[in-house]
N, C-alpha and C positions, 0 to 999 in steps of 0.2 A: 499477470493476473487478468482472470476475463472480465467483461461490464458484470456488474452486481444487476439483477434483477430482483433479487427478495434482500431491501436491505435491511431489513426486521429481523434476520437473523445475525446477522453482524452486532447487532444493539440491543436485543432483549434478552436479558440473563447475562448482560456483559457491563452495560450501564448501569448503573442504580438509578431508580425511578428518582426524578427534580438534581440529580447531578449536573453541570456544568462538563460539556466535551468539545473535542475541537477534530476533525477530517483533514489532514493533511498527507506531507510527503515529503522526504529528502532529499535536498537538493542534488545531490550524488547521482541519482539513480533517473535523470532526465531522459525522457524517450526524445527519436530526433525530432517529433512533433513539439516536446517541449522544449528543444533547444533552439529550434526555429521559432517559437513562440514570439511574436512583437512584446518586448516592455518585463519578459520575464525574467531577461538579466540584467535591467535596468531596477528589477524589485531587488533579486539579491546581491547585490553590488551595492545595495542602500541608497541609489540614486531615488528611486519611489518609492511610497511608504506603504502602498494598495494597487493593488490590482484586479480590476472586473474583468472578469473571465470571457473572450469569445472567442469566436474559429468559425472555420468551415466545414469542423468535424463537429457531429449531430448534437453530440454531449455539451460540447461548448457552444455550438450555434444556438441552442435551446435556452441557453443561458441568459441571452439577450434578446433573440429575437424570438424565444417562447417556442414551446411544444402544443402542438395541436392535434387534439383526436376527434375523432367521428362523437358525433353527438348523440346524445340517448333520449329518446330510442330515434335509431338508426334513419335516415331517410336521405335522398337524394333530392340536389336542384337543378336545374338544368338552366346549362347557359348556351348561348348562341353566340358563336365565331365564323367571321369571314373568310373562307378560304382561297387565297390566290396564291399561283405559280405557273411556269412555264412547264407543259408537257414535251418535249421533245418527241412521244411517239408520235403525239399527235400536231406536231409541228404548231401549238397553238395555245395562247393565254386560257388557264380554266380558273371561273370563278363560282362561287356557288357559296353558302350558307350551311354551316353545321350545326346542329344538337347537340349538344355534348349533358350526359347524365354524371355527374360528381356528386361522391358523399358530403355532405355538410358537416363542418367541423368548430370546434371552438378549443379555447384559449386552456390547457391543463394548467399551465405554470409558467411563469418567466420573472425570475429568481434575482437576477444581477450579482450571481453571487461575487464576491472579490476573495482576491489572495492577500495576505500580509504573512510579513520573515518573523522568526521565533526562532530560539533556542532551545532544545530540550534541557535536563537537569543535566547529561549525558555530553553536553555541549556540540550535538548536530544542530547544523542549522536545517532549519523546515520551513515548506513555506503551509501556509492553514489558511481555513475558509473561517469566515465568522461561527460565534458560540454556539452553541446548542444547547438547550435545555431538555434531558432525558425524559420523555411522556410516549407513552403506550397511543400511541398515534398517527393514523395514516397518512396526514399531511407531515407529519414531520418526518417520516421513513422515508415519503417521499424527494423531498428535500434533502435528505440526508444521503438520500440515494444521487442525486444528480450531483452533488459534490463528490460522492465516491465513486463514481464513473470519469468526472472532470481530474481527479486525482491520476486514474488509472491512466487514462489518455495522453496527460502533462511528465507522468513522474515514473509511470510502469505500476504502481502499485496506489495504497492509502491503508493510513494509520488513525487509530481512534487516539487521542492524546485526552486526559484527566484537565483538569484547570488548570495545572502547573508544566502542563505539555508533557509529562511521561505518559509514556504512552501503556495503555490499556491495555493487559494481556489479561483472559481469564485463568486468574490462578484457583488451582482446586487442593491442594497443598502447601503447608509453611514448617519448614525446617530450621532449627536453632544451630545451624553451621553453615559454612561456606559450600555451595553446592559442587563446586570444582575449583579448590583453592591454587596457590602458583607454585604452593611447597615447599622444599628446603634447599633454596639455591645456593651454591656457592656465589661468591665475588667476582666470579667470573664470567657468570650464566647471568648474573643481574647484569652485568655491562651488555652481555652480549643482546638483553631484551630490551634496554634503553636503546642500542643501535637501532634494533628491530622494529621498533615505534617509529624511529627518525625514518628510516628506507619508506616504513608504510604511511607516512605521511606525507613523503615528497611524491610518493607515486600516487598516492591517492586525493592527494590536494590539502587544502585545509580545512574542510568541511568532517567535522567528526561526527559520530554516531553511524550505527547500523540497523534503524528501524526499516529499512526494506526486508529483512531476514526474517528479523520479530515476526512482519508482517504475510511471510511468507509459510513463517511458520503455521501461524494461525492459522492461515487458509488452508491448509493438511489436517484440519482437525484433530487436534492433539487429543488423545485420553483423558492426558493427567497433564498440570505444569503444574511444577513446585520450583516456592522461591524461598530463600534462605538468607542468611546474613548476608548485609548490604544492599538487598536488593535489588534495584536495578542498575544499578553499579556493579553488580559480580554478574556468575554464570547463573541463568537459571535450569529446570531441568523440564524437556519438553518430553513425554510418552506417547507412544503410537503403539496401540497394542494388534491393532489390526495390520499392522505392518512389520512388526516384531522390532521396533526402532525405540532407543532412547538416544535424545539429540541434546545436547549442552551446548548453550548459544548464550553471547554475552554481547550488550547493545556498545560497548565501546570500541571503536576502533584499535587494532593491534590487540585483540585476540580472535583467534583459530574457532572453527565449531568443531564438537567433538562428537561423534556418532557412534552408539555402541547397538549389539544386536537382544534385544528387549527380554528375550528366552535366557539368558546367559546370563541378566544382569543384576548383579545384588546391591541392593542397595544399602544395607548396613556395614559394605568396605567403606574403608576411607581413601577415596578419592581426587588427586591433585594433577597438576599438568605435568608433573614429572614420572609419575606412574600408570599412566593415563594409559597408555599403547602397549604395557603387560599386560593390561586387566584380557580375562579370557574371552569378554565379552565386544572387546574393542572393531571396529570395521575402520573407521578414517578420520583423519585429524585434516580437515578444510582450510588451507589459508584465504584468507579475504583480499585478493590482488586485485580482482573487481567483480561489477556484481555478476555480469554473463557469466562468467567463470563458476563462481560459487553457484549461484542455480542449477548450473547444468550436471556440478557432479552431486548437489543437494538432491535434486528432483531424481537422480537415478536410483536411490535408495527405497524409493517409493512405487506398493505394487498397482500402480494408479493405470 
């Protein structure tokens, strides 16, 4: 995900005005900036219970030791430094006095913001920046913004999470069924998806949830998402009409995304994960083995 520059759009028409939200990210999905981080796996280990955010990268630097711009309106001061060094052309000490003309700058923001661990409903664990109160607001976009930069830089991405930490998708559709149910297994097929869970949980740790994806989705700009019985506990259904893509993504670990092509696809079948790769409309069934993997053959579907 690249730095947010307009984060006003991420939050207006997404948030309801005076809601309570939270800017986070999954622990899973640690870039090696975040895994080198000092104290960040002393937070999710539960050794500490907060974490203030800094680095020597700009987003996190800013954090604590503040962002600075040129001042308005615009003007220049000049300072004077002594210059000395050895020339070797000229075999000899040169010292002399400089002018130097520099912008004049002041203090935009310096935030301190911190990290603290949470659970989704979903049961990833996340780590999040303090609350947010939803207002139509430059200072607070902006703030909001430098935590969704410090996310991207720590975690690869960032999720808007509700007060109960589920996370915020704008849904534009609500259906009275399961949007991609599991279907009619036999006894044999259900053993075989209890296996399937255990494999995807030793290889992928103990951290559940897959709000990196959610997250990813989003930032493709979905048409349409429609959500159905269970909600964020089942699939939901993401639409790209500009891309001719219908994508089914489900935020719990130990299921698949399913990607059908948008032109082909009706939506008054009934639809499970056992008929899923008949439908005429089908392109690919994603396993989640980690997340480079899944992006890369996510992001191929897209005429970006």
């Amino acid at each position: 995900m690249n730095r947010v520059l307009n984060p006003s759009k991420y939050l207006k028409g997404v948030v309801d005005e005076g809601k309570t939200f939270y800017i986070g990210f999954g622990v899973r999905s640690l870039t090696e900036l975040g895994k080198s981080h000092p104290g960040l796996f002393d937070l999710i280990n539960g050794h500490t219970t907060t974490l203030i955010v800094t680095g020597k990268k700009s987003s996190l630097r800013e954090n604590t030791k503040g962002k600075y711009v040129r001042k308005q309106p615009e003007s220049k001061e000049s300072i004077w430094k002594h210059i000395h060094y050895y020339s070797k052309r000229f075999e000899k000490e040169i010292d002399y006095n400089r002018e130097f003309h520099i912008w004049e700058k002041e203090l935009l923001h310096q935030y301190h913001l911190a990290l603290e661990k949470a659970e989704t409903p979903q049961k990833e664990v996340i780590l999040h920046f303090p609350a947010f109160k939803m207002k139509d607001d430059p200072a607070l976009y902006m703030k909001a913004g430098a935590a969704m930069n410090m996310a991207i830089a720590l975690g690869a991405y960032f999720m808007i999470y509700d007060n109960v930490f589920e996370p915020i998708v704008p849904v534009t559709k609500i259906e009275h069924k399961k949007m991609l149910s599991s279907g009619n297994l036999t006894v044999a097929q259900k053993l075989e998806l209890v296996d399937k869970e255990f494999v995807d949980h030793d290889r992928e740790g103990s951290f559940h949830g897959n709000s990196y994806r959610f997250a990813m989705l989003k930032e493709m700009e979905p048409s349409d998402v429609t959500i159905g019985l269970g909600g964020f506990d089942e699939y939901l259904m993401f639409e790209y009409t500009k891309d001719d893509l219908v994508i089914f993504e489900n935020l719990k670990t130990g299921n698949a995304t399913f990607i059908f092509r948008h032109s082909l696809f009706k939506t008054g079948v009934e639809l499970n994960k056992q008929n899923a790769k008949a439908n005429p409309a089908f392109l690919k069934r994603i396993v989640h083995n980690n997340i480079e993997g899944w992006n890369k053959q996510f992001s191929a579907f897209f005429k970006r």
